[in-house]
FIKOL-704224 format. One record per atom (N, C-alpha, C, O): residue in one letter; x, y, z. Coordinates in steps of 0.2 Angstrom, whole numbers, padded with zeros to 4 digits, always signed. Example, Ala and Ser with C-alpha at 12.3 -4.5 7.8 and 13.67 -1.06 7.14 Angstrom:
BEGIN
A+0066-0028+0039;A+0062-0022+0039;A+0066-0016+0039;A+0071-0017+0042;S+0064-0011+0035;S+0068-0005+0036;S+0064+0000+0039;S+0067+0006+0040;
***
This chain:
BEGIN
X+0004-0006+0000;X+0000+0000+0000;X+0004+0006+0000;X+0009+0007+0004;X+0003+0011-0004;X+0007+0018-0005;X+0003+0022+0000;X-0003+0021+0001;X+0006+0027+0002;X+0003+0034+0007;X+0006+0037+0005;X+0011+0036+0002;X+0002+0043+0005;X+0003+0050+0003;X+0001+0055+0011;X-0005+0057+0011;X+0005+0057+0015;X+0004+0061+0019;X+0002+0072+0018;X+0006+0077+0017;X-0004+0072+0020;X-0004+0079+0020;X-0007+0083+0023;X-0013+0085+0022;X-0001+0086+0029;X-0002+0090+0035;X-0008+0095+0037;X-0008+0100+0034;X-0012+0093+0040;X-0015+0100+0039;X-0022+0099+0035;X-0027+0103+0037;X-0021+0096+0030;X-0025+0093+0024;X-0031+0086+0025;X-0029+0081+0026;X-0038+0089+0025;X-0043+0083+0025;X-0046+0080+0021;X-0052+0083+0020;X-0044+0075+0018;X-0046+0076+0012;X-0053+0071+0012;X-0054+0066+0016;X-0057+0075+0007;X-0066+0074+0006;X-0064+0068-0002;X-0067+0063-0002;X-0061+0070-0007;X-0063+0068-0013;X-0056+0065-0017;X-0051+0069-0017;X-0056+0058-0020;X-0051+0056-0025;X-0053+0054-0030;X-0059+0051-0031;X-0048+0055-0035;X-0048+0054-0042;X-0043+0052-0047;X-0039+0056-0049;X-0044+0046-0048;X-0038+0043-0053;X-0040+0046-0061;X-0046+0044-0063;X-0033+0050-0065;X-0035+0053-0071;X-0037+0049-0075;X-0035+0044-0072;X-0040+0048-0082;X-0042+0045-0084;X-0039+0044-0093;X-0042+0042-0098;X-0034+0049-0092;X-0028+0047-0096;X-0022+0044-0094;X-0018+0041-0097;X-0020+0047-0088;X-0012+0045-0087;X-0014+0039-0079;X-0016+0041-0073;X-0013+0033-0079;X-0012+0030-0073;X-0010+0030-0068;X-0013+0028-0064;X-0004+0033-0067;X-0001+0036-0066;X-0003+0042-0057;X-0002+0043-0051;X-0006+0047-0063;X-0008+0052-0060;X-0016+0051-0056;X-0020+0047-0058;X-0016+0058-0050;X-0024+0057-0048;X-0022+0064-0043;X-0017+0067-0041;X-0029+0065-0042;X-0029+0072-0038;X-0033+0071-0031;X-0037+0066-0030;X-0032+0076-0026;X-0034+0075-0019;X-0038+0081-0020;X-0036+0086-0022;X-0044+0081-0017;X-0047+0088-0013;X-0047+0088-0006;X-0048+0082-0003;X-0044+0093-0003;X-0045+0093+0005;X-0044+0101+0006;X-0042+0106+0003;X-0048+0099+0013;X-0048+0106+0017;X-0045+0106+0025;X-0045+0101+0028;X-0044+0112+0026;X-0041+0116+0035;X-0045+0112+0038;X-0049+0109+0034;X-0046+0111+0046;X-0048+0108+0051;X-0057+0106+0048;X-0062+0108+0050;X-0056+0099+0044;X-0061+0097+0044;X-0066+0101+0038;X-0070+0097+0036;X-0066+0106+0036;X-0069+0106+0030;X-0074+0113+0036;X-0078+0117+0033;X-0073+0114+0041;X-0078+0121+0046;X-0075+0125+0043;X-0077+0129+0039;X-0068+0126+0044;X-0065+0132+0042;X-0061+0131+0040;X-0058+0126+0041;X-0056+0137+0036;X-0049+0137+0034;X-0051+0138+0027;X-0056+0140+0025;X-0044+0136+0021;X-0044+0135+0014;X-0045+0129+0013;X-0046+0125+0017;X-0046+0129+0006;X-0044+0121+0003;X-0038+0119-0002;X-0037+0124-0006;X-0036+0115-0003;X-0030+0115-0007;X-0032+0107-0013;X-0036+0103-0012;X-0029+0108-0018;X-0033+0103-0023;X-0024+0098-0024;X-0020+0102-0027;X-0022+0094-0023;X-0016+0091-0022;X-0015+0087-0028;X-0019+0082-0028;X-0010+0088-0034;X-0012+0084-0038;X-0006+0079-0038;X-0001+0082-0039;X-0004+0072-0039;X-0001+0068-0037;X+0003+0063-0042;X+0001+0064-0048;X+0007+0060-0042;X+0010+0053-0047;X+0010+0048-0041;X+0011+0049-0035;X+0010+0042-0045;X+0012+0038-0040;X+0018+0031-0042;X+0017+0030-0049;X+0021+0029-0041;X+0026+0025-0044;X+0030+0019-0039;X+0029+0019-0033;X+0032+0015-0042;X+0034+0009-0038;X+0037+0010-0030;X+0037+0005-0025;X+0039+0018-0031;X+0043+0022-0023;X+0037+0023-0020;X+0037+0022-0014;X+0031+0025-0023;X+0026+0029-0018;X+0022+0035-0022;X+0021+0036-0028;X+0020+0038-0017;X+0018+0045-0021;X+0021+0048-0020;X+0025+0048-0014;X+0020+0054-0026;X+0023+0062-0024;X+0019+0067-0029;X+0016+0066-0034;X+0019+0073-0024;X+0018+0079-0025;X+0019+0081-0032;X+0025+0080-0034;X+0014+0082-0037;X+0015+0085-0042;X+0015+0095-0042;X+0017+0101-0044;X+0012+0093-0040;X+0009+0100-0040;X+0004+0104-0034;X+0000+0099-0034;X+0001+0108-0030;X-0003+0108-0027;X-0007+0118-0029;X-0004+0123-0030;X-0013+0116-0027;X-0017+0126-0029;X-0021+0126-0022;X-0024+0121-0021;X-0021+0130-0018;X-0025+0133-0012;X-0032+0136-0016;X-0031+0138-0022;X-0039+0134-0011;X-0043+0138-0013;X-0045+0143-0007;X-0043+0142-0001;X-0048+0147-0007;X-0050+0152+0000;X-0056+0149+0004;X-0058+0152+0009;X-0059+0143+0002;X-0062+0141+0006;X-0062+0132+0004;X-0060+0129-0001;X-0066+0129+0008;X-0063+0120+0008;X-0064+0121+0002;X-0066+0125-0002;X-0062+0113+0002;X-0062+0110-0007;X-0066+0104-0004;X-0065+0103+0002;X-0072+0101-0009;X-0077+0097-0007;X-0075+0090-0012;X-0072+0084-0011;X-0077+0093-0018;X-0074+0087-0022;X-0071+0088-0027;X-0069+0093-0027;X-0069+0085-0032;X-0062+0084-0038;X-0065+0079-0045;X-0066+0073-0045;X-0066+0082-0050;X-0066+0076-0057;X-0062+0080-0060;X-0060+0086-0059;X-0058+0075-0065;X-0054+0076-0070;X-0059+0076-0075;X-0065+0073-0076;X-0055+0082-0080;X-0058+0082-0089;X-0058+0077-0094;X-0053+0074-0097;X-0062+0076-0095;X-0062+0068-0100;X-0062+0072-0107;X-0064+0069-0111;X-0060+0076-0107;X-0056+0080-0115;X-0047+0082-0115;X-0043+0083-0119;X-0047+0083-0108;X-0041+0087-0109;X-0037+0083-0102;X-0041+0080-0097;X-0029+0081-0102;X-0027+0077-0096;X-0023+0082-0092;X-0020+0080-0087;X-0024+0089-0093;X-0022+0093-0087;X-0026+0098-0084;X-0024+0103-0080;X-0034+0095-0085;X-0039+0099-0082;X-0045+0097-0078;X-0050+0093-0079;X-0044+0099-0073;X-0047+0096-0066;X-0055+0101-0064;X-0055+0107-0067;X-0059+0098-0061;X-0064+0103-0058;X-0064+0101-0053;X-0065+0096-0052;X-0065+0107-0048;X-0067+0106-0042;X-0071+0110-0039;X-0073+0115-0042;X-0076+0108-0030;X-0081+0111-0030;X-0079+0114-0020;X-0075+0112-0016;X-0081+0119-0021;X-0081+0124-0012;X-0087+0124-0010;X-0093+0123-0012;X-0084+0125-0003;X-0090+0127+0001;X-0092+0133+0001;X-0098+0134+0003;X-0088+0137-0002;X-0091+0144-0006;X-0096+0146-0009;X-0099+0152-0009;X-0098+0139-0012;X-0105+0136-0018;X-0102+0138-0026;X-0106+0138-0031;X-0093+0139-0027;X-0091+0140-0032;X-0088+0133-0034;X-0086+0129-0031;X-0088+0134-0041;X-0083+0128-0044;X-0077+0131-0048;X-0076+0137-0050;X-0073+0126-0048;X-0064+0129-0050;X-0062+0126-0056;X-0061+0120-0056;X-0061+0129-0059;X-0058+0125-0068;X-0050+0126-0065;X-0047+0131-0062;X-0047+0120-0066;X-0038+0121-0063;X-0036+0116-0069;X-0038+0111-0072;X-0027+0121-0073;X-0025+0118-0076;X-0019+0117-0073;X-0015+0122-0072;X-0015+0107-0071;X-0010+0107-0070;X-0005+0110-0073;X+0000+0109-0070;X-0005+0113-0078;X+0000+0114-0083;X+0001+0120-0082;X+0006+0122-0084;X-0002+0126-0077;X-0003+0132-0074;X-0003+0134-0066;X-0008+0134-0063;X+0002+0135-0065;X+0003+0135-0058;X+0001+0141-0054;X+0001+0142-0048;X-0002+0146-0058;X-0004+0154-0055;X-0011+0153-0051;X-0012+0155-0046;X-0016+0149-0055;X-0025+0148-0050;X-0027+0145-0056;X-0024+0142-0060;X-0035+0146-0054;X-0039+0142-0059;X-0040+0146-0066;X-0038+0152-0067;X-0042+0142-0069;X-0044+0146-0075;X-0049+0148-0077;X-0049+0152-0081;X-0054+0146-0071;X-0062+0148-0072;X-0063+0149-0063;X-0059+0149-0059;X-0068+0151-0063;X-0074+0152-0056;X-0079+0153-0058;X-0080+0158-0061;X-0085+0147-0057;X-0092+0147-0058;X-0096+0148-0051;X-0094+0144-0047;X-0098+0150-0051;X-0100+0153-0046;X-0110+0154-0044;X-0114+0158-0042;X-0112+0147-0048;X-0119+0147-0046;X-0120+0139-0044;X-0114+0136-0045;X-0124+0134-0042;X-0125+0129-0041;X-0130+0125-0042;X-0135+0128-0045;X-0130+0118-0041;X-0138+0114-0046;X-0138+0115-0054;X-0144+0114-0057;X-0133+0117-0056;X-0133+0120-0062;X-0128+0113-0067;X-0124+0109-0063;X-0127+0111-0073;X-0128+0109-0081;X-0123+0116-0084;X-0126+0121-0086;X-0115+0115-0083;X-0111+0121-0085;X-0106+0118-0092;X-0102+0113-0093;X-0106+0123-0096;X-0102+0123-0104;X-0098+0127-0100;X-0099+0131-0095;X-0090+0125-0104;X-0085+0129-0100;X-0085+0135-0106;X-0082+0140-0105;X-0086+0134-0112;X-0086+0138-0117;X-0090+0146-0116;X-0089+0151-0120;X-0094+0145-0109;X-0097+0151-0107;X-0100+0152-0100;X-0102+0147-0097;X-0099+0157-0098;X-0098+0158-0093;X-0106+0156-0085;X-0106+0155-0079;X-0112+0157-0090;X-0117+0154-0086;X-0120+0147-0088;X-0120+0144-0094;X-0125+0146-0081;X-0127+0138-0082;X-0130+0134-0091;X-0135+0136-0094;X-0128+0130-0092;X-0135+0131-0099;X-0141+0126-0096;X-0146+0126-0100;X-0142+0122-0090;X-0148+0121-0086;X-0151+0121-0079;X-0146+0118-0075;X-0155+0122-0076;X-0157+0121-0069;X-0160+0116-0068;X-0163+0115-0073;X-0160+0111-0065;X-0164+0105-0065;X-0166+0107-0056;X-0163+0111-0053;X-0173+0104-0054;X-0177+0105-0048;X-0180+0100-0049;X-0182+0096-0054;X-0182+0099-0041;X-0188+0093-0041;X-0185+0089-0035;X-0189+0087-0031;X-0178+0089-0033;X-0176+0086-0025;X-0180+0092-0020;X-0182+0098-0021;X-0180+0087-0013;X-0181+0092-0007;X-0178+0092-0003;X-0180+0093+0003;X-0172+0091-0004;X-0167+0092+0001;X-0161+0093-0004;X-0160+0093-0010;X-0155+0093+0003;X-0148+0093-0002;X-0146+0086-0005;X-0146+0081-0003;X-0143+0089-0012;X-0142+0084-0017;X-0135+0083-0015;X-0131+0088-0016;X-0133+0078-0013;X-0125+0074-0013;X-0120+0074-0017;X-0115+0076-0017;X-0123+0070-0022;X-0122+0066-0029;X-0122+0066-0032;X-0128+0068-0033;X-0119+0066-0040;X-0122+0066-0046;X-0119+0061-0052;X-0113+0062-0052;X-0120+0058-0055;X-0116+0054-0060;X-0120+0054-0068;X-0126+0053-0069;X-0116+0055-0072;X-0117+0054-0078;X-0119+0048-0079;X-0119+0044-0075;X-0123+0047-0086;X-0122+0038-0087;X-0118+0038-0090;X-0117+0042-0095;X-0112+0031-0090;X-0109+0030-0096;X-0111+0026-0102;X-0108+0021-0104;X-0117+0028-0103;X-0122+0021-0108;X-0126+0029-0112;X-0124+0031-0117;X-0129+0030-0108;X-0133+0037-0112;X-0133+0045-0111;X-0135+0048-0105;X-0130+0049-0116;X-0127+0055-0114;X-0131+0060-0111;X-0128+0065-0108;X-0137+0061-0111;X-0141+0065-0109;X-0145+0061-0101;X-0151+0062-0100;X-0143+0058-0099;X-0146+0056-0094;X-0139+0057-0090;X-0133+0057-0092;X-0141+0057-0081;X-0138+0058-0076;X-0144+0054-0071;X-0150+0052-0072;X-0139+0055-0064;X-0143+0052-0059;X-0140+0056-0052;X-0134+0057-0051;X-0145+0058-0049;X-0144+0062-0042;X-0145+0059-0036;X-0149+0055-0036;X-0140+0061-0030;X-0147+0056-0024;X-0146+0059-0020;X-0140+0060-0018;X-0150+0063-0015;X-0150+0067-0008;X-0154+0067-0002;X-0157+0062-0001;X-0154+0071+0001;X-0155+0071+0008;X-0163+0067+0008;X-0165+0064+0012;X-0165+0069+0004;X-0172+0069+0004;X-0174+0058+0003;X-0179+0056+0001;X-0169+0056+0004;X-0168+0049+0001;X-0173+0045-0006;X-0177+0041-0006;X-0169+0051-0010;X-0174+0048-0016;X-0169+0047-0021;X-0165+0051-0019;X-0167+0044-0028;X-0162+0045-0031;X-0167+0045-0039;X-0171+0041-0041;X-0163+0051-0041;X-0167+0053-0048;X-0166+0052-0054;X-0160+0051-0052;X-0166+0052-0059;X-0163+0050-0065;X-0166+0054-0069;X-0172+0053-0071;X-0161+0060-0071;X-0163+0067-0075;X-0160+0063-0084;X-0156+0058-0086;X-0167+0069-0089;X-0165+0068-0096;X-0164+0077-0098;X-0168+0082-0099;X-0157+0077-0098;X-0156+0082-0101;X-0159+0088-0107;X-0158+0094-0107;X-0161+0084-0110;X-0166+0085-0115;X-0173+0086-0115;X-0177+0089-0120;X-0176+0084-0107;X-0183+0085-0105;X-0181+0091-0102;X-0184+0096-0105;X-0177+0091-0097;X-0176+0096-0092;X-0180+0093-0085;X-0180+0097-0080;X-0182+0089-0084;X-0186+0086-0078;X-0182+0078-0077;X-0177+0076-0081;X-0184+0074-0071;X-0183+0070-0070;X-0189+0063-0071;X-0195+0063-0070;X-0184+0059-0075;X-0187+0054-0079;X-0191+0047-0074;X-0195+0044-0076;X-0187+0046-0067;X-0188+0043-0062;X-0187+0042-0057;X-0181+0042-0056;X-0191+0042-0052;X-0190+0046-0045;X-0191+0040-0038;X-0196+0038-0036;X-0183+0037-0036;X-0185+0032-0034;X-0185+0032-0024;X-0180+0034-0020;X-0189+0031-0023;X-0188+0032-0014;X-0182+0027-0011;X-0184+0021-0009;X-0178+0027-0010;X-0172+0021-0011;X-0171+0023-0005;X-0166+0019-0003;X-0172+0026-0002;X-0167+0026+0008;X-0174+0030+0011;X-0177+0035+0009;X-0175+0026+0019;X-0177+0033+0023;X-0172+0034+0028;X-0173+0033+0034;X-0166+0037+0023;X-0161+0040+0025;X-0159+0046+0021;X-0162+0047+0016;X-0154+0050+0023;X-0150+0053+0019;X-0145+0049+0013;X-0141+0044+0014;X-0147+0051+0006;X-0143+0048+0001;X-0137+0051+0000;X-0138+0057-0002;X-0131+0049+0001;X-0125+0051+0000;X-0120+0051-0006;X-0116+0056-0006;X-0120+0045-0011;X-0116+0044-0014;X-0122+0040-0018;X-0127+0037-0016;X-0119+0041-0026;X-0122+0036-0031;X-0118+0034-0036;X-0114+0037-0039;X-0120+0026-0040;X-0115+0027-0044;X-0117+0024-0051;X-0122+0020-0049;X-0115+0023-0057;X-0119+0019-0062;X-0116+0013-0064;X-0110+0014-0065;X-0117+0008-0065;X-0115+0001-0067;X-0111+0004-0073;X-0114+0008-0076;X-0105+0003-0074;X-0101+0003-0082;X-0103-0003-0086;X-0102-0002-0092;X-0106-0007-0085;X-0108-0014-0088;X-0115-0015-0088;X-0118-0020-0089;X-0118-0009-0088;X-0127-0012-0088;X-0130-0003-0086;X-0130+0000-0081;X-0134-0003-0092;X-0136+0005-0091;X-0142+0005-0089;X-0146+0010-0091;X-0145+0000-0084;X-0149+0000-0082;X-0149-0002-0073;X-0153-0005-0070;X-0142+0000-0071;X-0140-0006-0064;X-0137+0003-0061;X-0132+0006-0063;X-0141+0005-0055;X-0137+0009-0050;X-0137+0008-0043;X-0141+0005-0040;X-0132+0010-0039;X-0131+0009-0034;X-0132+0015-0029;X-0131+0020-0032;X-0134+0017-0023;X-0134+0021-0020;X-0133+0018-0011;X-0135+0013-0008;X-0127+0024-0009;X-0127+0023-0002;X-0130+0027+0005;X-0131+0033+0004;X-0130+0026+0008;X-0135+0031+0013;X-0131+0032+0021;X-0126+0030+0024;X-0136+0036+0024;X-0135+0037+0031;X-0137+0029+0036;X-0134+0026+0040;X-0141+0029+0033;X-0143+0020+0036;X-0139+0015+0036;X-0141+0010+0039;X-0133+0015+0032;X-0126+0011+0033;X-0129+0008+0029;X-0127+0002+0031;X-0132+0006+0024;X-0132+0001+0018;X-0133+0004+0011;X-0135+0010+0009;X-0129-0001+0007;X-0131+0001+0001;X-0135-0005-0002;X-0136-0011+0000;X-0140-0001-0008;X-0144-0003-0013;X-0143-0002-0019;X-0143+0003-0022;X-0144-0009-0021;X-0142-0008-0030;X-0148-0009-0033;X-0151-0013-0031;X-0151-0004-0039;X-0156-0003-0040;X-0157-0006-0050;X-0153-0003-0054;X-0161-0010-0053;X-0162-0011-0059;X-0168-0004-0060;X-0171-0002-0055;X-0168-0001-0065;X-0172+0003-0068;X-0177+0001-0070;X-0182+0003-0068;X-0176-0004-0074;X-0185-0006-0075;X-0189-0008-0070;X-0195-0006-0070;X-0187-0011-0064;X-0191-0012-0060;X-0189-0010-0053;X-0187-0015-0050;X-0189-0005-0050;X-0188-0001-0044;X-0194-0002-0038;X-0193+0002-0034;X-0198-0006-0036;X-0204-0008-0032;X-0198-0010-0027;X-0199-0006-0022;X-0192-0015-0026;X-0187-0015-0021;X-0181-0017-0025;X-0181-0019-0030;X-0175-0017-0022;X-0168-0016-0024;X-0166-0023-0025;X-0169-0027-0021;X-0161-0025-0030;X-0158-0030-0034;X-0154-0035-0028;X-0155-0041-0026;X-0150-0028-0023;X-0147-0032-0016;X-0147-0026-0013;X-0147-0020-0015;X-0148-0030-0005;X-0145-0024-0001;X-0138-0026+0004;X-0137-0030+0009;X-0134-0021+0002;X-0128-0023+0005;X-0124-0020+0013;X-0120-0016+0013;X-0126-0023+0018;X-0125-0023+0023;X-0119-0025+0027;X-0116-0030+0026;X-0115-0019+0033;X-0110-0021+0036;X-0107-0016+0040;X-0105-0017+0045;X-0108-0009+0034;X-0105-0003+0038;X-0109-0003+0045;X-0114-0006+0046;X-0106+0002+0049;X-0109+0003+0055;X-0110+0012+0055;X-0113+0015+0059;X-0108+0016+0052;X-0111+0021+0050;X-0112+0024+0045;X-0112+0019+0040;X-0114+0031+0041;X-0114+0031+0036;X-0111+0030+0031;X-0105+0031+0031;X-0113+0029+0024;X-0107+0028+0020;X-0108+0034+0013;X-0113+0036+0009;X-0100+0035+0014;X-0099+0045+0011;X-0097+0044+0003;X-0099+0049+0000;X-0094+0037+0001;X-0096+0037-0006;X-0095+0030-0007;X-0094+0025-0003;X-0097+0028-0016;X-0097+0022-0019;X-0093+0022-0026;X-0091+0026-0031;X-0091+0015-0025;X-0088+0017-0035;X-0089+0009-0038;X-0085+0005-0036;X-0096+0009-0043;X-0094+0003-0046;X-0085+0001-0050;X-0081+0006-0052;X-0084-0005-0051;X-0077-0006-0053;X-0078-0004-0062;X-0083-0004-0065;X-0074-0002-0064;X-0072-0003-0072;X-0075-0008-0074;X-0079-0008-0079;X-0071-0015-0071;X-0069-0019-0074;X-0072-0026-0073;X-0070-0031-0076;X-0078-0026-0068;X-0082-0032-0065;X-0088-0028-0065;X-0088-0022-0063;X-0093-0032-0067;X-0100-0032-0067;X-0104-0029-0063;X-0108-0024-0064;X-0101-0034-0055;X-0105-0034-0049;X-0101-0032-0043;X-0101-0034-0037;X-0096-0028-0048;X-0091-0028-0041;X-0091-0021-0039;X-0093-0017-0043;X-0088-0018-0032;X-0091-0012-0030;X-0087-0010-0025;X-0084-0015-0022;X-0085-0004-0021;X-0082-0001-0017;X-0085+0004-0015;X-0088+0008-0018;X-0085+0002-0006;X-0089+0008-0004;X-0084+0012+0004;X-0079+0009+0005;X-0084+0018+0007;X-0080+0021+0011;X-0085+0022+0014;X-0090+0021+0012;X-0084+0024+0022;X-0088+0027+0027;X-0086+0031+0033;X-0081+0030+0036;X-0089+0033+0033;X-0088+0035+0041;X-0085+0031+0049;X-0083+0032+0054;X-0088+0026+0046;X-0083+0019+0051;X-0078+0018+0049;X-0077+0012+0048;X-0073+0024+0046;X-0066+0022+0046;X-0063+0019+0040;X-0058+0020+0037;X-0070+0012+0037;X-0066+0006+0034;X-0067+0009+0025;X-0069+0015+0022;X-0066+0003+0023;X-0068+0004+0016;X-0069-0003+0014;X-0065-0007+0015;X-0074-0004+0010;X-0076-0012+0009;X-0078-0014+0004;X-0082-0010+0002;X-0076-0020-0002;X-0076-0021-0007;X-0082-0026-0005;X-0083-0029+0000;X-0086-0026-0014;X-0091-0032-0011;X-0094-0033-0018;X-0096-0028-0021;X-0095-0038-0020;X-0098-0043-0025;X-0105-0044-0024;X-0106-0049-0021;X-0110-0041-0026;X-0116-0043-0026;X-0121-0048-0030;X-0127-0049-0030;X-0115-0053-0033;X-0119-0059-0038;X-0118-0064-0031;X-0121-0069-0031;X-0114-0062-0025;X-0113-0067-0022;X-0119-0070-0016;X-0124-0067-0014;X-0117-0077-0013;X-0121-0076-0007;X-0119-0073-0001;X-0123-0073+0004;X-0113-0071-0001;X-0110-0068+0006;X-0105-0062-0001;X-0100-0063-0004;X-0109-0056+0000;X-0108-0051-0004;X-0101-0046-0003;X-0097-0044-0007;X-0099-0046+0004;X-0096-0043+0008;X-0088-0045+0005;X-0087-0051+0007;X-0083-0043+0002;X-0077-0049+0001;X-0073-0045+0005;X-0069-0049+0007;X-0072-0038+0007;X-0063-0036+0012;X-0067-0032+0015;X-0071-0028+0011;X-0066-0031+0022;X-0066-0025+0025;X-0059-0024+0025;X-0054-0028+0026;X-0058-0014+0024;X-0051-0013+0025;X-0050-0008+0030;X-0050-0003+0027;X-0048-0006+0037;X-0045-0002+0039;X-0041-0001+0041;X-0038-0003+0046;X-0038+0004+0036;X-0030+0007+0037;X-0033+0013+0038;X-0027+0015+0040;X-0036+0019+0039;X-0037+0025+0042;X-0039+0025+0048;X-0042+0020+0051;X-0038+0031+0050;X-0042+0032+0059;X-0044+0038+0059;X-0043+0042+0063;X-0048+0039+0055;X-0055+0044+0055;X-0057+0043+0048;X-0055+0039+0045;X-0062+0048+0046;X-0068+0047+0041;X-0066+0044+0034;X-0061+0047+0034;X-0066+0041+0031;X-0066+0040+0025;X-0070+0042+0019;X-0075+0039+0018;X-0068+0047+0016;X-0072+0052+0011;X-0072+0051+0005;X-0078+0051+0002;X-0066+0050+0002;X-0064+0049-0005;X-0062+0041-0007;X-0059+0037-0004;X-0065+0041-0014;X-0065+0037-0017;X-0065+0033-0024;X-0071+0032-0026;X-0060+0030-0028;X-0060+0027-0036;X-0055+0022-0036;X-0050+0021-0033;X-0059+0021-0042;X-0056+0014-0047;X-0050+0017-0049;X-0050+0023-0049;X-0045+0012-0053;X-0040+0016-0058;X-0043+0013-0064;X-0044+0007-0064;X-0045+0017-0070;X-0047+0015-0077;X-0041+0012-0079;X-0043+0008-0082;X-0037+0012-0079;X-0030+0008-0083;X-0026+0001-0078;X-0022-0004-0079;X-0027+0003-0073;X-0022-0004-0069;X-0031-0007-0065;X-0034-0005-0060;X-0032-0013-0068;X-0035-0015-0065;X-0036-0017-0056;X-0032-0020-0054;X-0042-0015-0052;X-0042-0018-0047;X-0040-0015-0042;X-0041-0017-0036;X-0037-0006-0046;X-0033-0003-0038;X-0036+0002-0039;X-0038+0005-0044;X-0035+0004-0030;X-0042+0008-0028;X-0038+0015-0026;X-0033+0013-0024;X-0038+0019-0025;X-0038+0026-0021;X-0044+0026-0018;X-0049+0024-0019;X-0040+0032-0010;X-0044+0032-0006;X-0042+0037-0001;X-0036+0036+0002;X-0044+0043+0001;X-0044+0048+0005;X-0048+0048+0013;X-0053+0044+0014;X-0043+0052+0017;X-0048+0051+0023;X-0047+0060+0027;X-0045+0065+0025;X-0049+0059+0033;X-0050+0065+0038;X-0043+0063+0041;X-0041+0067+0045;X-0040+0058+0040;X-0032+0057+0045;X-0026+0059+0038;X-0021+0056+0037;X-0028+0064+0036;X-0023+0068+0031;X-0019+0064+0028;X-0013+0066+0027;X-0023+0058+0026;X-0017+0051+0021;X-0021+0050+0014;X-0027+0051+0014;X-0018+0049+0009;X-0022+0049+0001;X-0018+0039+0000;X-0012+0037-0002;X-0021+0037+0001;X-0020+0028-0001;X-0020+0024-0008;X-0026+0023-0010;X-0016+0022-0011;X-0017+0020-0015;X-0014+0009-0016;X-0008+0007-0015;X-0019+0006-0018;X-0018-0002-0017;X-0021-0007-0021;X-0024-0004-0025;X-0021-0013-0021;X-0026-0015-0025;X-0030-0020-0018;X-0026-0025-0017;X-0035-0021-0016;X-0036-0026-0010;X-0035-0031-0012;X-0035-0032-0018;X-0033-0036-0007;X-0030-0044-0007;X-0037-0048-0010;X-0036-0054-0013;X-0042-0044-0009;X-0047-0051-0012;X-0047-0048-0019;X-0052-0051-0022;X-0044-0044-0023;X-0044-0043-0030;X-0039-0046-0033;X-0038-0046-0039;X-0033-0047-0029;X-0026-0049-0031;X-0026-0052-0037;X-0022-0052-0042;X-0031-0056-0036;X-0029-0064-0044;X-0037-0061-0046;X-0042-0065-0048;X-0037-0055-0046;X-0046-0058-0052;X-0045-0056-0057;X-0044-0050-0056;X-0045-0058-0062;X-0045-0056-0068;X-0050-0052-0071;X-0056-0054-0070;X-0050-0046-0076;X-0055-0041-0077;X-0060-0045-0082;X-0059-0050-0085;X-0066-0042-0081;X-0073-0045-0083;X-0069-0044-0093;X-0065-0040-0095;X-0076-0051-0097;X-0072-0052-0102;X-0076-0047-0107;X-0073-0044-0112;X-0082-0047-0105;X-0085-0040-0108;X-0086-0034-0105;X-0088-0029-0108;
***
C-alpha cells in the first residue's frame, strides 16, 4: 500500500486521471472542512510511492475533484463557497475559471449555467453521468430519493424512494445501463435495476455508519467499493451469497474519497479526515481477472 501524507489537509474527494495511470488528484480542506482553505493536491504515483505534483490553495474547503475527459491537465473542483474551479495542471498561478452558481448543467465555453434542474427536497450529494446514455444523469439526496434526470426533457425521468435515509453517494454500473447503486446514512447500500424499482436487486449490509461514497469497478460487473464514516472501506460482489469480500481499515477517521484506476485494474484510491491519500489493490482482487465484456 502507497501513502501520501498531507499535513494539515482533510481530504473529502479522490480521483484517478483517466488518461495518465499514473496520476490522480486529492481535494481537502483546513480543520475538517468548518473552516480554513482548501488545497486541490495533484499527485503521481510510482513503484517508490507517491509524490507531490503540483498543489493550488482555494480560499475556502475543497469538497470534491473530477478530472476532464477532454483534456489530461484539467481538473474541476467544487467549495464550500458554492463555487466551482476549472484548474489547469500545466498552470501554476490559479484556476482558469470560477463558476459561481450551483444545481446548475455548465459549458466551460461560457460563462453561465446552460440548465437548472429542480424537483429534489433536500440537499443533493451526488451526481453521476451515465456512461451508456449522454443526456441522462442520476442524483441522490438528503431527501432519500435517487433521480434519474434527461437532459433533453429538463425534468426528472424517475424518481426512486431508495433510503429513509440521507442519500450520500451514487454510482452507475459501467456494464449495464440499467443497474445503480446508492449509499446512505442508514449504513447500507442498494443496487437498484431501472425497469423495476418496487425493491432493490441487493441490499448490501456491514458498515456501522454512514457511507460517504461508492464506485462501481471498471472492470467487474457486480463488483463495487464503498467508504464510510466507520473508518473502513469495503469491497463487495453482489452476484454473491455472502456479498461482503474485504473490509479494510487502514485509516483512523472518516473515510471520504473514493476510485477505481481506469487503466491498472483492481486498484483503488482512497482519502480520509487522517490527512493520508492511499493507494492499493485489496487482497481479495489480487488474482481476479478483469470481466471479459
Amino acid at each position: 500500500m502507497k501513502t501520501f501524507r498531507c499535513p494539515s489537509r482533510h481530504g473529502y474527494a479522490a480521483e484517478i486521471s483517466p488518461f495518465l495511470p499514473s496520476r490522480l488528484a486529492c481535494a481537502a480542506s483546513q480543520h475538517y472542512g468548518i473552516a480554513g482553505c482548501g488545497t486541490l493536491l495533484v499527485l503521481d504515483q510510482d513503484e517508490g510511492g507517491i509524490k507531490l505534483i503540483r498543489s493550488f490553495d482555494w480560499n475556502d474547503g475543497l469538497f470534491d475533484v473530477t478530472w476532464s475527459e477532454n483534456n489530461e491537465h484539467v481538473l474541476v473542483t467544487g467549495a464550500g463557497d458554492g463555487s466551482v474551479q476549472v484548474w489547469d495542471t500545466a498552470n501554476p498561478r490559479g484556476p482558469l475559471q470560477v463558476l459561481k452558481e450551483h444545481t446548475q448543467e455548465w459549458d466551460l465555453e461560457r460563462p453561465q449555467s446552460l440548465c437548472t434542474f429542480r424537483g429534489h427536497e433536500g440537499v443533493v450529494y451526488s451526481t453521476v453521468w451515465s456512461p451508456h446514455v449522454t443526456s441522462c444523469f442520476a442524483s441522490a439526496s438528503g431527501d432519500g430519493t435517487l433521480r434519474v434526470w434527461d437532459v433533453k426533457m429538463g425534468v426528472s425521468r424517475l424518481v426512486i424512494p431508495a433510503h429513509n435515509a440521507e442519500i450520500l453517494s451514487c454510482d452507475w454500473c459501467k456494464y449495464d445501463q440499467n443497474v445503480l447503486v446508492t449509499g446512505a446514512v442508514d449504513c447500507g447500500l442498494r443496487v437498484w435495476d431501472l425497469r423495476s424499482t418496487r425493491q432493490p436487486v441487493a441490499e448490501l449490509l456491514g458498515h456501522s455508519y454512514a457511507i460517504r461514497r461508492l464506485k462501481f469497478s471498471p472492470f467487474h460487473r457486480t463488483l463495487l467499493a464503498s467508504c464510510s464514516y466507520d473508518f473502513t472501506v469495503r469491497i463487495w460482489d453482489f452476484s454473491r451469497p455472502e456479498p461482503l469480500l474485504e473490509t479494510l481499515e487502514h485509516h483512523t477517521e472518516f473515510v471520504c474519497g473514493l476510485d477505481f484506476n481506469l487503466h491498472i485494474p483492481n486498484q483503488v484510491v482512497d482519502c480520509a479526515w487522517d490527512e493520508t491519500v492511499k493507494v492499493y489493490i485489496p487482497a481479495s482482487l489480487a488474482d481476479l481477472q478483469p470481466c471479459a465484456d
